[in-house]
N, C-alpha and C positions, 0 to 999 in steps of 0.2 A: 766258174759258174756263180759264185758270191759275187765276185762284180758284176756281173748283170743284174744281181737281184740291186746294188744298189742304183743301177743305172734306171730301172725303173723306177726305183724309191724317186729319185730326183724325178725324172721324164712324169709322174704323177703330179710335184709339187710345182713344175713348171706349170703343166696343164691346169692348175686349179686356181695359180695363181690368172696364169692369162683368161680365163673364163670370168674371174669374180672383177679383174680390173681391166681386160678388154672387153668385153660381153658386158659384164654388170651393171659399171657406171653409166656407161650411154643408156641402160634396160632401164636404169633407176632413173634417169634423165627424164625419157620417153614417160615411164608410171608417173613421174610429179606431173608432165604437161599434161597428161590426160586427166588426173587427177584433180590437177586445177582449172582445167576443163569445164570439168563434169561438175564441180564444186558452185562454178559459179551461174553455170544456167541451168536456171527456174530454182522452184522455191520446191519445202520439201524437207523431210527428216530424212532422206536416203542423200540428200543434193549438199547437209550441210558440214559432213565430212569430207567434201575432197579438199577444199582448199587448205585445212590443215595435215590430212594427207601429202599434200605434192610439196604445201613448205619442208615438212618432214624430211621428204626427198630430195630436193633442193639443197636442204643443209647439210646432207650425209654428203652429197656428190659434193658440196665446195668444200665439208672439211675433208675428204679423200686428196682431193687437191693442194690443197694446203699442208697435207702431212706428206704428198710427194714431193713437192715446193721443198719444205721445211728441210726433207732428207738430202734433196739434192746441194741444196745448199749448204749443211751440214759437213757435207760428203767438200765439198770444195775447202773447207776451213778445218780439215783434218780431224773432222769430230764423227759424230756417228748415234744413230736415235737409239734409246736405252728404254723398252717396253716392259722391264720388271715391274711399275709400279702400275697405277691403274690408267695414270695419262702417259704419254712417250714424253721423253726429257733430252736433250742435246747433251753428251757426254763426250769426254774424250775415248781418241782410240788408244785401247789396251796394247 
């Protein structure tokens, strides 16, 4: 019965994973177009935050991208992303 509790542990961190980087980044995609959108037609104190809204967005989803870029590549030269510090660093594998 302990192994299932951890099989859920895991079946949980799958699912969260897959929602925030299957679901999220196309959601976070979608909210910058809309954002940039809405940003640039007409004029307007409610109209002059979307355009920096959706670059916001934009730049979350390309560096998402670039840090799975980063790992996989990583991952082929025997190395491995090291998230102790406050940015992720390319380190050897232990």
């Amino acid at each position: 019965m302990h192994n299932f509790g951890f099989a859920l542990e895991g079946a949980w961190q799958v699912l969260l994973a897959g929602l925030v980087l299957g679901a999220g980044l196309p959601a976070l995609f979608a909210l910058g177009i809309r954002a940039t959108a809405f940003g640039g037609g007409g004029s307007g104190s409610t109209a002059a935050w979307g355009r920096p809204v959706g670059y916001l967005c934009f730049a979350i989803v390309v560096l998402a991208v670039l840090l799975g870029i980063t790992f996989i590549v990583a991952s082929g030269f025997g190395k491995t992303l090291d998230f102790s510090h406050i940015y992720p660093t390319v380190v050897d594998k232990h």
